[in-house]
N, C-alpha and C positions, 0 to 999 in steps of 0.2 A: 315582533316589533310593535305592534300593536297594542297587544298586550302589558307590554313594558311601559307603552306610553300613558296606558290606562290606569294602571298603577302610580305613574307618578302624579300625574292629573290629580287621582282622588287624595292621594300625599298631601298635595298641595291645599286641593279644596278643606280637606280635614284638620289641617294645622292652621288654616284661616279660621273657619268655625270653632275649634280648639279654645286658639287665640279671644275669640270675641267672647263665647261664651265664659272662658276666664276671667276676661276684667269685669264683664256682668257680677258674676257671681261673687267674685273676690267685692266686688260694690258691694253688693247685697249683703256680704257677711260683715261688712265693716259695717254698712249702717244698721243691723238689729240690734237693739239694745234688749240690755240681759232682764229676762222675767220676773216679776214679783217672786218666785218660790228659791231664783238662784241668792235674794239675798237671805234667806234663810241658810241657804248650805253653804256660802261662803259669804263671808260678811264684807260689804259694801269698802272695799278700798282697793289700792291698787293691783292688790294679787288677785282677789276677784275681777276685778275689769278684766283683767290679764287674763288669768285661766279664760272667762267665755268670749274675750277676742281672739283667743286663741284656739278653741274649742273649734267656732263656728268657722275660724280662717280654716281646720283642717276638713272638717264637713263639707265644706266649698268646694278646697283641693280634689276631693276623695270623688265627691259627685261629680266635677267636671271629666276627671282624668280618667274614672272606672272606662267610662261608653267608648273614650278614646283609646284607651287599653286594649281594650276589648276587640276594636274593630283593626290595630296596629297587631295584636296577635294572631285575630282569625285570616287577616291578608297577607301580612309579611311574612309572620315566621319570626325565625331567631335575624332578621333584618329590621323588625320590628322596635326592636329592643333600640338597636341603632339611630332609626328614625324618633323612637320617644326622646330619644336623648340631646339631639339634634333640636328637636322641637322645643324641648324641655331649658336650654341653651339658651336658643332664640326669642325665648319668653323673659328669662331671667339677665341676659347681660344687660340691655337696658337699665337696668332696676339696680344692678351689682354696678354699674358706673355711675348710677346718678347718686349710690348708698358712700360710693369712696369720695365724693367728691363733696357731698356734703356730710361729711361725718365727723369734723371739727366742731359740726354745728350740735350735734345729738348725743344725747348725755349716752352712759354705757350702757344706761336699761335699754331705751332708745335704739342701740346700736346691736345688744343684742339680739333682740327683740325681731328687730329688721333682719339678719342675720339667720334666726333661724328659719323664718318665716322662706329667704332667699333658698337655705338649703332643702326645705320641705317643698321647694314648687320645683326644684333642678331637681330629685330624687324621684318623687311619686310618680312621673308619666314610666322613665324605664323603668322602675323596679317592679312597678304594677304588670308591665308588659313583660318582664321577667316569669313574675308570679303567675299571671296567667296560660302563662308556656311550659310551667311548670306542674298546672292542676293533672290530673289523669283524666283520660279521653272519656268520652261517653259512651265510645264504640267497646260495646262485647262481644269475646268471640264466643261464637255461639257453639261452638268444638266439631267434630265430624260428624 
């Protein structure tokens, strides 16, 4: 009982920290503007803005969610998976009602744009915590 309780505690605590460190980071990615060398490899208009808004929004995703992955796999298990999802959910409806509600307003780049960025944050927590339940163990057996 105890036990159970301790697990959902840290549950809890994890998907708060999750959470904050998320919009940090997703902050952070939004405001870096792209380096003197990226307008050499893609040239200054809107597919390049794109591509490295888009680049750094997933280097954001990727660094937030790995540690959370990580720690949803080495405690839960294949429950893990559940929870990332859960979490994953809970991050993203917010965003998915306020994207329906104003989305007469926002042109179809706009909308896509939003759109995938929604599917890339509801995806990466489970399937990262998938993937990691699926690497092979470190434990060798050592034979007789």
């Amino acid at each position: 009982m105890l036990r159970r309780f301790a697990l959902i505690l840290m549950a809890a605590a994890l998907f708060w920290v999750y959470r904050i460190a998320f919009l940090y980071s997703i902050g952070y990615a939004t405001a870096i503007h792209f380096p003197a060398w990226w307008l050499r490899l893609i040239p200054r208009n809107v597919h390049g803005i794109f591509a490295w808004s888009f680049l750094c929004h997933s280097v954001a995703v990727l660094l937030v969610t790995l540690p959370v992955a990580w720690i949803l796999a080495r405690f839960y298990g294949r429950l893990g998976v559940y929870l990332g999802a859960a979490a994953a959910l809970a991050l993203v409806i917010p965003d998915i009602l306020s994207t329906v509600r104003y989305s007469h307003l926002m042109s179809a780049f706009g909308l896509t744009v939003a759109t995938a960025d929604l599917i890339k944050v509801a995806v990466a927590l489970p399937l990262s915590v998938w993937l990691l339940l699926k690497l092979p163990s470190n434990i060798r057996w050592s034979g007789p």
